[in-house]
N, C-alpha and C positions, 0 to 999 in steps of 0.2 A: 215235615216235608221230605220226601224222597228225593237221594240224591242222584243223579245222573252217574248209570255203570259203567261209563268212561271216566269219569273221575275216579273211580276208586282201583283201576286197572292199572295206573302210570305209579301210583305209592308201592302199590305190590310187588309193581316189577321190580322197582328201586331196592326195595328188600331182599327181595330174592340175591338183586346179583351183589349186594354186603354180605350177604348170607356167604356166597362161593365163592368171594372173595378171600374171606377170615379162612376158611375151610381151605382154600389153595395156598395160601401163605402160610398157616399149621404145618402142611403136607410138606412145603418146599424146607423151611427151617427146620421142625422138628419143635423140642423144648429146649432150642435153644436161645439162652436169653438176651437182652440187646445188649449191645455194647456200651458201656460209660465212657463219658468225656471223650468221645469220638476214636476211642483203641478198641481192638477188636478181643472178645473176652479170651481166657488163656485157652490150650486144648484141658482137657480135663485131667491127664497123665502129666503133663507139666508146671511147675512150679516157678513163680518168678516171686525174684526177691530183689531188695538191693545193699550193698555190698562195699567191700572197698578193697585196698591192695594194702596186705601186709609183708612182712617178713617173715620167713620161717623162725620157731624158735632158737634164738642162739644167732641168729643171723641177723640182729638188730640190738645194738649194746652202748647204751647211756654209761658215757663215762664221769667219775666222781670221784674226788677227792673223799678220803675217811676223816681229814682234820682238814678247820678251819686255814687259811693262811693266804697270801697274797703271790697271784701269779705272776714269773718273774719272765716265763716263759713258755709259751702258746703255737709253735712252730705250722700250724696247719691252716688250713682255708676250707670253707664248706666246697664241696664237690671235689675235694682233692682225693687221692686215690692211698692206702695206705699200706703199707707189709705187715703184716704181723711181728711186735716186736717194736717198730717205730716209736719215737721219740709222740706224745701228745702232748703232755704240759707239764711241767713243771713250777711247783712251789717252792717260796723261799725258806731256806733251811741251815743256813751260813751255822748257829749254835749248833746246830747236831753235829755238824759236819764235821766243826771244831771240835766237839766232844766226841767225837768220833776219830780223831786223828791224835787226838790224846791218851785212848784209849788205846789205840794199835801201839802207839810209841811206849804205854806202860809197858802191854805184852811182852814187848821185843823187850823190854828190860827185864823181865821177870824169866823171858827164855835165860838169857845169860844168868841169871841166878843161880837157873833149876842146872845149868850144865856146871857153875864153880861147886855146888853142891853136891851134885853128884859125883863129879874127879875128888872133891872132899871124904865121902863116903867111901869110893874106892881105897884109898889112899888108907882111910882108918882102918879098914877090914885088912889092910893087905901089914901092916904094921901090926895089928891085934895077932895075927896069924903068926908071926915073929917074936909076938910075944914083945914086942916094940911098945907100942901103946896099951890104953887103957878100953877097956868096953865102952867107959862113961864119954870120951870122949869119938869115938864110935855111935853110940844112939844119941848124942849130941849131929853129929855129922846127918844121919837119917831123918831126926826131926826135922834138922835144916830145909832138908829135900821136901819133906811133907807138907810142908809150911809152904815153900815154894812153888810146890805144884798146884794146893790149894791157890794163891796168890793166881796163877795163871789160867786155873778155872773160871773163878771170879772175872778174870779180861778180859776171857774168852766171853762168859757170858754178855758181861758191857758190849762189846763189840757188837755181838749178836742183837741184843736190843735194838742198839743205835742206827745198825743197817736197817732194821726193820721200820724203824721210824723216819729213816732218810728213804726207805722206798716209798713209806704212805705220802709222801709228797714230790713223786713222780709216775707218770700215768704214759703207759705207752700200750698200742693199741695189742689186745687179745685177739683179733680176727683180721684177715686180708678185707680191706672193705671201704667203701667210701665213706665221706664226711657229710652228713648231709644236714648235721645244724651243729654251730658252735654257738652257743649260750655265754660265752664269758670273752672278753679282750686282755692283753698283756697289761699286768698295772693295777689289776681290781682286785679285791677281795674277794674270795668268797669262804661260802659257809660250808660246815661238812655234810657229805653228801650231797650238795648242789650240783646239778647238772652240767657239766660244761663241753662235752663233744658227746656228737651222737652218729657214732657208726656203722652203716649196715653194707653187707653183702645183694646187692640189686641182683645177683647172678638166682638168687634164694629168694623167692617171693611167688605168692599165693593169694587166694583171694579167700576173705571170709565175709561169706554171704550169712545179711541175718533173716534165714526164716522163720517166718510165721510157726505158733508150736501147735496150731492144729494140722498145718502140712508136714509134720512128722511123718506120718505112715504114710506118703507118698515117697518118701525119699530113700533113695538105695547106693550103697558103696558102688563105685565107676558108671554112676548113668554120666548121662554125656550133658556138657554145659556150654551154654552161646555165651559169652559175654559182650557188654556195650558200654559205650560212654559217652556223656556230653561232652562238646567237641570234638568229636573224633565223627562227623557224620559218615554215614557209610561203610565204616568199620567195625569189624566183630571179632572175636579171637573164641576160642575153642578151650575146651579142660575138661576137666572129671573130677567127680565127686573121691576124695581120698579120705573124708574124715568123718565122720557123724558123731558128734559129741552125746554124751547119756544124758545132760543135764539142760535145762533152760536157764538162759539169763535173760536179764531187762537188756533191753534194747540199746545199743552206742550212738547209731546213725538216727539221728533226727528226722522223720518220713517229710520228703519231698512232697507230696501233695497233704496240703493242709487238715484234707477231711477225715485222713487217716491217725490213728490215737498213737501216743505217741511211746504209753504206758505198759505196751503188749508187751507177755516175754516172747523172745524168739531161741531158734538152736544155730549158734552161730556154725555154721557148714563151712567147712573147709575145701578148697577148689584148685587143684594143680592144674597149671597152667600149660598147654601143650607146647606153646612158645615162648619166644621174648615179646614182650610189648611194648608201645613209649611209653603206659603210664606210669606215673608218680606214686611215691607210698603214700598211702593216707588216700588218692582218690577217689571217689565213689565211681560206681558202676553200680549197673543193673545186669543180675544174672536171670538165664532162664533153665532149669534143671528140666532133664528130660522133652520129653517130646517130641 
């Protein structure tokens, strides 16, 4: 049966204008591809990662005890402000102290030795010379001395030990800087090496973004960086690329969106920051290098 060439007139056209359709939409986009999860794809020169706020090296300092002992004294509060040189905690150490005040008091007795010894020695030489005394009783006199200086060697070293072991149980701060975790209270134990004030410099702080290590060869010392973050809507701060590490590591930051692995290594990028900002150490952001 033949079909009627009005009916096959209305399909043709329909194709035609899908046809100029596809071909006007190529034209307007380009290859460019669509966007996921409703964000618009990156530019192609620009890099996004995300990131967090650290402290400069040396400007973030975990302090600890080298020996075990019981804190007797904790004088700080997190967010308090600190000099360098300040008082932070203090362990119990009453035995050293006393071994240490015993020690000083030997010294000072062995000073007064070394000086009757020596007015002794004088004393024999100056009689030996008169022809008064004897030699023996002369290098009698010097041993005394020798004996007695060795004696105050000895103190001296005691002493030294003791101070050093009365400082490993007092901890005052290395850096101008705030408190921003105390780990231990007045009263507790702890162990050596344990954590117990953590002080940094907030004036010193940067961001390390972890990129992806196949955006390596995008990335160039001083391009220029957007920063952002949750809760801050509307806000962005500004920085520069200062660091390019040579090496990759495994990844710190846990990927925010699920789909992404979590296993990649990235090159953690270092980000000076042009300004101050409110955030926090430790919290993420998302940077955008370039573009």
């Amino acid at each position: 049966m033949k079909i009627p060439r009005p009916a096959l007139v209305w399909p043709l056209a329909g194709l035609a204008l899908l046809t100029l359709s596809v071909a006007l939409g190529r034209a307007a986009g380009g290859s460019q591809p669509p966007a996921v999860g409703g964000r618009a794809p990156a530019a192609p020169d620009r890099v996004v990662a995300e990131g967090r706020l650290v402290a400069y090296p040396g400007a973030e300092i975990t302090l600890a005890a080298e020996v075990a002992g019981t804190l007797v004294e904790l004088p700080v509060e997190e967010r308090q402000r600190l000099r360098r040189g300040q008082l932070v905690a203090r362990l119990r150490a009453d035995e050293i102290a006393a071994e240490l005040a015993e020690a000083t008091a030997r010294l000072a007795e062995v000073e007064a030795e070394i000086r009757w010894a020596a007015g002794e020695l004088a004393r024999s030489e100056n009689l030996l010379a008169k022809q008064v005394d004897t030699e023996t009783r002369r290098d009698r006199a010097r041993r005394d001395l020798d004996v007695a200086s060795a004696r105050r060697d000895t103190a001296t070293a005691a002493i030294e030990r003791l101070g050093a072991e009365l400082a490993k149980r007092r901890l005052v701060a290395p850096i101008d800087g705030v408190v921003v975790v105390r780990a231990a209270d007045p009263g507790e134990t702890v162990e050596a090496r344990a954590p117990i004030v953590t002080l940094a410099d907030l004036a010193r702080v940067r961001i390390e973004a972890e990129v992806d290590e196949f955006d390596a060869g995008r990335l160039r010392l001083g391009a220029p960086v957007v920063v952002t973050a949750d809760g801050y809507r509307g806000e962005r701060w500004t920085g520069t690329v200062e660091e390019i590490p040579d090496a990759v590591a495994g990844r710190r930051l846990k990927p925010q969106d699920p789909g992404r692995p979590s296993d990649t290594r990235v090159l953690l990028v270092k980000v000076r920051l042009d300004a101050p900002t409110p955030l926090k150490l430790g919290q993420r952001v998302e940077v955008a290098i370039g573009g």
